[in-house]
N, C-alpha and C positions, 0 to 999 in steps of 0.2 A: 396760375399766378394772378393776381390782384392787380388792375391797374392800380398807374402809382396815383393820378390825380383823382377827387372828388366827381369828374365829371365824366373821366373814366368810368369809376365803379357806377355812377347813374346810370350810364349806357350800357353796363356789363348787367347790370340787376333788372335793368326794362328788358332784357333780352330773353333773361332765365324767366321772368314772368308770362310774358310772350308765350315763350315756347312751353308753359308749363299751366297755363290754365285749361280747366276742363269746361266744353263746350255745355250749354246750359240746352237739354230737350223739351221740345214744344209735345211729347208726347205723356199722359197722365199715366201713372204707375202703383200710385198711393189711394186712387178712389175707390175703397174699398167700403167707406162708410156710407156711398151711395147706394149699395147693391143690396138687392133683396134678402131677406133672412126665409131663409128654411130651417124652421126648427126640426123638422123627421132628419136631417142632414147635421146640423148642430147636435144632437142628441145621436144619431149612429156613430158621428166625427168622437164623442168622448164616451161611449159603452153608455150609455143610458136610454133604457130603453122606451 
């Protein structure tokens, strides 16, 4: 059930926020564009030989 006032539901929506954002990681996961290319590996990875 909804609080009845405005400053209810401010307190009731800081809360569900709160408790509902995803912590942000200091660890890299996506740097792939850094990493060396092997082509004998790219070319076995799609049957070309």
């Amino acid at each position: 059930m909804l609080p009845e006032t405005p400053a209810g539901r401010r307190r009731e929506g800081a809360a569900f926020i709160r408790d509902h954002l995803i912590n942000v990681t200091d660890k890299v996961f996506d740097d792939f564009a850094g990493a060396q290319v092997n082509p004998h590996q790219i070319n076995t990875l799609l049957g070309i030989r």
